[in-house]
C-alpha positions in Angstrom: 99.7 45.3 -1.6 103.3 44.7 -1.1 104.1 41.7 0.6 107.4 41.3 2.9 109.3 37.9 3.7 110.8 37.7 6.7 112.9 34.5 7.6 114.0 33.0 11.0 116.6 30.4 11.7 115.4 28.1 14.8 118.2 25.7 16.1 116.9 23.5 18.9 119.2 21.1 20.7 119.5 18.8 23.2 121.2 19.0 26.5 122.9 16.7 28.9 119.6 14.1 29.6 120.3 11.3 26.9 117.2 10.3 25.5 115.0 12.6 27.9 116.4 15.6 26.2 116.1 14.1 22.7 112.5 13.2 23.3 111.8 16.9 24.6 113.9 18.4 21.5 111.4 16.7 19.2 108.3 17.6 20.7 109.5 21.1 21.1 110.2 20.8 17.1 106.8 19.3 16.7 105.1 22.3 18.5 107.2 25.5 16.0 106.4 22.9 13.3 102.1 22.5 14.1 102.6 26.8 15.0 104.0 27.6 11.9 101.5 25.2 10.2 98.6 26.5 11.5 99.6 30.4 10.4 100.5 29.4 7.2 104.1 30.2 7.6 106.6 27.9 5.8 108.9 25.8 7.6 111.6 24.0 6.2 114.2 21.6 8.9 117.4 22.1 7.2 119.1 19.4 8.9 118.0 16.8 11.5 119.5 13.8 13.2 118.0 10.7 14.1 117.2 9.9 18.3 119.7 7.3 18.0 123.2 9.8 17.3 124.8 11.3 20.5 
């Protein structure tokens, strides 16, 4: 069985909201992160920044 690998870059960002839009850019997060769990895909975050920066 040959066995293919198939990568995807996700960036997620918040808009104009202040802490609304970070709040809803880490559930969103949260949600590909429980998705890719539960499918056994591997998901690495390659960077992330704190609710605090902006």
């Amino acid at each position: 069985m040959e066995s293919s690998v198939m990568k995807l870059h996700i960036e997620i960002r918040p808009g104009e909201g202040g802490q609304d839009a970070r709040l809803l850019v880490e559930r969103q997060a949260t949600v590909y992160l429980r998705y890719a769990e539960r499918h056994h895909l591997t998901a690495d975050i390659i960077e992330s920044q704190s609710a605090g920066h902006g």
